[in-house]
C-alpha atoms as one frame of an Amber mdcrd trajectory, in Angstrom:
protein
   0.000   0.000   0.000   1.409   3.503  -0.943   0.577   5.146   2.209   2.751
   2.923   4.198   5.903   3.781   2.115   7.331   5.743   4.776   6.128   3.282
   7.835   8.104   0.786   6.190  11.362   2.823   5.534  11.558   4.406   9.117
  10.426   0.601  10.646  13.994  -0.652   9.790  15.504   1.920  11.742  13.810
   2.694  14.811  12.868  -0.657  16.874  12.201  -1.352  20.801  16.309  -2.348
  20.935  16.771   1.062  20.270  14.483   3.184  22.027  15.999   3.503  25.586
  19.216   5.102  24.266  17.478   7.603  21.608  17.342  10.558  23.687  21.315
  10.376  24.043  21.845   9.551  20.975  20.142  12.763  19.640  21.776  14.752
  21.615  25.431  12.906  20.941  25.365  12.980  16.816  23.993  16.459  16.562
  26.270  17.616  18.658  23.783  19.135  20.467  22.067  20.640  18.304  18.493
  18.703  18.297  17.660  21.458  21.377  18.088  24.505  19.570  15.847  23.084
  16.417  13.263  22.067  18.271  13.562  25.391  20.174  13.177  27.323  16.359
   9.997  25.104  16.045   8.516  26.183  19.326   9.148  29.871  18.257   6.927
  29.244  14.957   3.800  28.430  16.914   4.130  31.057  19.853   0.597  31.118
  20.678  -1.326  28.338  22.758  -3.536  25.783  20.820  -3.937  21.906  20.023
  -1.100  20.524  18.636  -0.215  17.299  17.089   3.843  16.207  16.885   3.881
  13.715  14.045   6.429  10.818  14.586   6.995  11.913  18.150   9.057   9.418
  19.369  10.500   8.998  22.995   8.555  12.916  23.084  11.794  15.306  23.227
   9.680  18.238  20.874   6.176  16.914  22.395   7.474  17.379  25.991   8.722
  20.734  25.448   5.332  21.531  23.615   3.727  20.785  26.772   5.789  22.406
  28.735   4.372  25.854  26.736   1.252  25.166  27.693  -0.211  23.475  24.566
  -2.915  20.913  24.555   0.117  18.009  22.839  -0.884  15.255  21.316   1.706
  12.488  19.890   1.601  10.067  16.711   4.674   7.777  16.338   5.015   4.230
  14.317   6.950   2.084  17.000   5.177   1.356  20.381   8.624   1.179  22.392
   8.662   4.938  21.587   5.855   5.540  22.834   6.508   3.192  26.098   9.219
   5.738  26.751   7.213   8.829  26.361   4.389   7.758  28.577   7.090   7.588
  31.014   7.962  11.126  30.859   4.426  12.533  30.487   1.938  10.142  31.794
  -1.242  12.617  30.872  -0.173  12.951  27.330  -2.205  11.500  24.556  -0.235
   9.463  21.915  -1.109   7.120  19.948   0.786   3.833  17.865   0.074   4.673
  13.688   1.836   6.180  11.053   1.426  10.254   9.872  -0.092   9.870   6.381
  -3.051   7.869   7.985  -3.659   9.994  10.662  -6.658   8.761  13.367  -7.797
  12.246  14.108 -11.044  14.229  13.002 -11.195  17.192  10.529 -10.214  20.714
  11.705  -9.139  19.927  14.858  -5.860  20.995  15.285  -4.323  24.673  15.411
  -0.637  23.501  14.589   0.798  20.100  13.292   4.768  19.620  13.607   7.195
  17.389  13.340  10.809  16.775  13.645  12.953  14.128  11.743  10.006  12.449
   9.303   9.321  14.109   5.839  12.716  12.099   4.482  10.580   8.647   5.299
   7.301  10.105   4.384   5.239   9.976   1.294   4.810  13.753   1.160   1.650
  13.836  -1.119  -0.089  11.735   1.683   1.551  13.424   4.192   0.594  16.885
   3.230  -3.198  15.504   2.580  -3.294  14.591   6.447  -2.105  17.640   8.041
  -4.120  19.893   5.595  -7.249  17.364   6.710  -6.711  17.901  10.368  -5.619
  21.163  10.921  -8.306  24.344  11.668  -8.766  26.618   9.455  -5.791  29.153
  10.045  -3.970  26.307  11.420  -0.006  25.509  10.801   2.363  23.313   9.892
   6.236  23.126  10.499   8.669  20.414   9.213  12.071  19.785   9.984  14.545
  17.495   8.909  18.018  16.841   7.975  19.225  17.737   4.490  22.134  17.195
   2.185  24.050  20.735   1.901  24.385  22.649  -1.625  27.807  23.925  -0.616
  30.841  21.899  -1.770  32.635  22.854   1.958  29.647  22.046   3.994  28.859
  18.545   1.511  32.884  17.933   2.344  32.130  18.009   6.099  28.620  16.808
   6.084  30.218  13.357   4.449  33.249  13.390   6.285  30.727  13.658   9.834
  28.705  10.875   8.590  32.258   8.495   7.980  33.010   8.762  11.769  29.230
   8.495  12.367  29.847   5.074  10.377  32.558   3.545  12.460  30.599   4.343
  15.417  28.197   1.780  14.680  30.200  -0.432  14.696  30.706   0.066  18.414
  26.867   0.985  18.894  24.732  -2.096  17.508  21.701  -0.893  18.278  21.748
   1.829  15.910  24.532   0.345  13.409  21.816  -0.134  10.441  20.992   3.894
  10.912  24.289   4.631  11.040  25.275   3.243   7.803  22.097   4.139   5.898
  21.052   7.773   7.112  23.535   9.491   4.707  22.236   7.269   1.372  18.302
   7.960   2.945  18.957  12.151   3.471  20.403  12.721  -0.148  18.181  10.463
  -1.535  14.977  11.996  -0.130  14.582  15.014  -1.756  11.959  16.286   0.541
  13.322  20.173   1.273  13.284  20.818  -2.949   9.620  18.974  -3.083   7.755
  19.557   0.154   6.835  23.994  -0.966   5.480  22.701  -4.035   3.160  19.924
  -3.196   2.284  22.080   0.035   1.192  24.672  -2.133  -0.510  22.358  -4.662
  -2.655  21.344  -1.589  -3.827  25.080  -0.920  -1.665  25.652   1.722  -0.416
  30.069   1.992   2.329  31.489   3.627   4.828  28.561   2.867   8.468  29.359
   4.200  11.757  27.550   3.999  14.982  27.977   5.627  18.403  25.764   5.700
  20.087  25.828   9.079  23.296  24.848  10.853  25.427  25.017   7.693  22.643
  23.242   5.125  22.777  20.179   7.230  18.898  21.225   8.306  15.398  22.644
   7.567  12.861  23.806   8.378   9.771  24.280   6.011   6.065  26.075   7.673
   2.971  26.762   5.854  -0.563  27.824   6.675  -4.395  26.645   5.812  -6.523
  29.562   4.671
């Protein structure tokens, strides 16, 4: 099925073997740098509403969500994720599925965002979904990694990713991202073809902006 394109990629690298150590891993291959992204997002969507945080994970963005006083709810694709969240924030709502089959009603959120899927997504389905769920006036942001335009950033964007390589070999549980996360970002395409569909879906206001030397993104856009 076509709308499970992007379960099945992401499935192969996130698992329950790998979910305990994910928070320190974030934190450890972006040098730190996973706080101050997810800090630009919360920025975006300064005043209080219903948000949903697609692909939420062990809840890193939905926790700090919460933390600003929106009404969070979390979607992610592997349960152990979610195990770990609900030990952090026991009165959150999440829920096991996948974002381009979202179980939600129409027009219900005021924001939808999301850190770290569009490269596994199906962006056509993906882009139906939030446009489906989100109010009227409602917003989306997207970030991800991406693969830099610069030859000097592309020279240490690929030398990063060859020590990131030989650490897997000394961290099994996340040996198969390791090796495949450099192939998956520069294959993706997602930063050149997410404006485009987004605005072929009616969405207004679409911005995009390449961070931390074009080895990031982020990409919003509004419902009229």
């Amino acid at each position: 099925m076509e709308k499970e394109t992007g379960y099945l990629h992401a499935k192969g690298f996130f698992n329950e073997f790998n979910a305990s150590s994910y928070d320190n891993i974030v934190k450890f291959t972006t040098f730190g740098q996973d706080h101050v992204w997810k800090k630009k997002i919360l920025k975006m969507i300064p005043k209080k509403g219903f948000v949903l945080d697609l692909a939420c994970g062990t809840g890193i963005l939905t926790s700090l969500l919460q933390d600003k006083g929106h009404v969070t709810f979390g979607i992610d694709l592997t349960y152990g994720y979610l195990k770990i969240l609900k030990t952090k924030r026991r009165g959150l709502f999440c829920v096991n599925g996948i974002a381009e089959v979202l179980p939600f009603k129409n027009n219900y959120f005021d924001y939808v965002v999301s850190s770290y899927l569009p490269k596994y997504a199906n962006l056509i389905h993906l882009v139906d979904e939030c446009f489906r769920v989100l109010k009227g006036g409602g917003k989306v942001v997207f970030h991800d990694f991406i693969f830099p335009n610069r030859v000097v950033f592309r020279k240490l964007w690929k030398f990063y990713f060859k020590i990131l390589k030989r650490a897997g070999r000394y961290i099994k549980s996340w040996n198969n991202v390791f090796n495949k996360l450099d192939s998956f970002i520069m294959n993706s395409g997602w930063y050149s073809n997410l404006p485009e569909i987004l605005f072929n879906k009616g969405f207004t206001n679409i911005t995009s902006e390449s961070i931390t030397f074009e080895t990031a993104a982020v990409i919003s856009a509004k419902k009229p």
